[in-house]
C-alpha positions in Angstrom: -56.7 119.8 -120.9 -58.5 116.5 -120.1 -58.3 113.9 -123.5 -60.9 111.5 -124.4 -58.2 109.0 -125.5 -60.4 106.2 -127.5 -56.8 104.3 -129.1 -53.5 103.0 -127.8 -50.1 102.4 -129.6 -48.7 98.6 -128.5 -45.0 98.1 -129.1 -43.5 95.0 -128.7 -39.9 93.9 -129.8 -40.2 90.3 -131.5 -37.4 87.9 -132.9 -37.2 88.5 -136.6 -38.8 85.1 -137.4 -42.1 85.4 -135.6 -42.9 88.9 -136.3 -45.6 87.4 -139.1 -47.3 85.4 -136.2 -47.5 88.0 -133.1 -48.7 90.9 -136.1 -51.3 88.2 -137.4 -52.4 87.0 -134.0 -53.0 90.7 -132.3 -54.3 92.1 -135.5 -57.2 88.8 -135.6 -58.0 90.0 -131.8 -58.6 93.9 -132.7 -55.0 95.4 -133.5 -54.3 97.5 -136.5 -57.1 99.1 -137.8 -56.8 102.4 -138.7 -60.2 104.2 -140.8 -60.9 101.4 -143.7 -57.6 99.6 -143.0 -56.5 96.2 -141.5 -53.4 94.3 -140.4 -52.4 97.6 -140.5 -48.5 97.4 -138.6 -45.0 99.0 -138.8 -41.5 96.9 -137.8 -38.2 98.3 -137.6 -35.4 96.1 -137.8 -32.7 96.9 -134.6 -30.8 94.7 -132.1 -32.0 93.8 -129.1 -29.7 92.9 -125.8 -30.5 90.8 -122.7 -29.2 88.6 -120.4 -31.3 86.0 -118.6 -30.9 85.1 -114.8 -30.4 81.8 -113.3 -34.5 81.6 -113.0 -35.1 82.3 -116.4 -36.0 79.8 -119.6 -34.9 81.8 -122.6 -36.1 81.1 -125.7 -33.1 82.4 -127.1 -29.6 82.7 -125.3 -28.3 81.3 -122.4 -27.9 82.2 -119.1 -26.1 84.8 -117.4 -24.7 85.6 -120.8 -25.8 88.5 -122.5 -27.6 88.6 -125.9 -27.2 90.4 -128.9 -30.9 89.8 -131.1 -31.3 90.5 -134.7 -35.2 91.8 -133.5 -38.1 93.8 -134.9 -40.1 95.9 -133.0 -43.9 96.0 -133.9 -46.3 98.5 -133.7 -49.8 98.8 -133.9 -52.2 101.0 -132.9 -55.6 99.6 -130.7 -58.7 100.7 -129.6 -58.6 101.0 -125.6 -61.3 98.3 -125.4 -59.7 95.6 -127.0 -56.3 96.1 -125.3 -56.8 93.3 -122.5 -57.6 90.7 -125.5 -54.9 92.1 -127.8 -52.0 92.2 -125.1 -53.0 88.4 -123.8 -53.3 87.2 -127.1 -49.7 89.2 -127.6 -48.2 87.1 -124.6 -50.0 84.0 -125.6 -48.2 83.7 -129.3 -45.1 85.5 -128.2 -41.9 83.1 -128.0 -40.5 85.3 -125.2 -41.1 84.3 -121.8 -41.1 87.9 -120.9 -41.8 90.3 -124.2 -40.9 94.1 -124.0 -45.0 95.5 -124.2 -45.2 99.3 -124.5 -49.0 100.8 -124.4 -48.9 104.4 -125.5 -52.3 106.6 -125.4 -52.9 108.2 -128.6 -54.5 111.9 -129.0 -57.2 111.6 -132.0 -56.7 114.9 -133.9 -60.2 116.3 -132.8 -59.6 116.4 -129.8 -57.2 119.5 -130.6 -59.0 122.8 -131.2 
């Protein structure tokens, strides 16, 4: 079966304090509109681990000493044309140097028989 996929699912673990700003910023660019709905986004609260290299500049953590992050992940769905300008806007407001960024494709229900 060949898909017309017109929408994307971006996931993105964030620190529990600038949720509000990444879902605000990628929601402005395009993010979250499902039908007659904005800002439309889901979190779920988890923990998040990581341990940064010598190279790295964590935002939170030290190095070479793993992490244990009270986290949210986001999720919002995105129409495949504004994903460029929703995932740089994503990594421009983002406090992590490098953020977790799933894209998903998304099968609209009419495109099932």
């Amino acid at each position: 079966m060949n898909f017309n996929i017109k929408r994307v699912k971006i996931i993105t673990t964030v620190p529990v304090d600038n949720t509000e700003e990444v879902r605000e910023a990628i929601c402005k660019e395009g993010a979250g509109i499902i039908g007659n709905y904005t800002d439309c986004a889901m979190y779920t609260k988890y923990t998040g681990t990581f341990k940064p290299n010598d190279d790295a500049n964590p935002y939170i953590g030290e190095n070479n000493k793993l992490e244990f992050v009270e986290e949210d992940k986001l999720e919002v769905v995105c129409p495949v044309e504004k994903v460029k300008k929703v995932v740089t806007k994503l990594r421009e407001v983002h406090p992590y140097e490098e953020p977790a960024i799933d894209i998903i494709p998304l099968i609209d229900e009419e495109e099932f028989n």
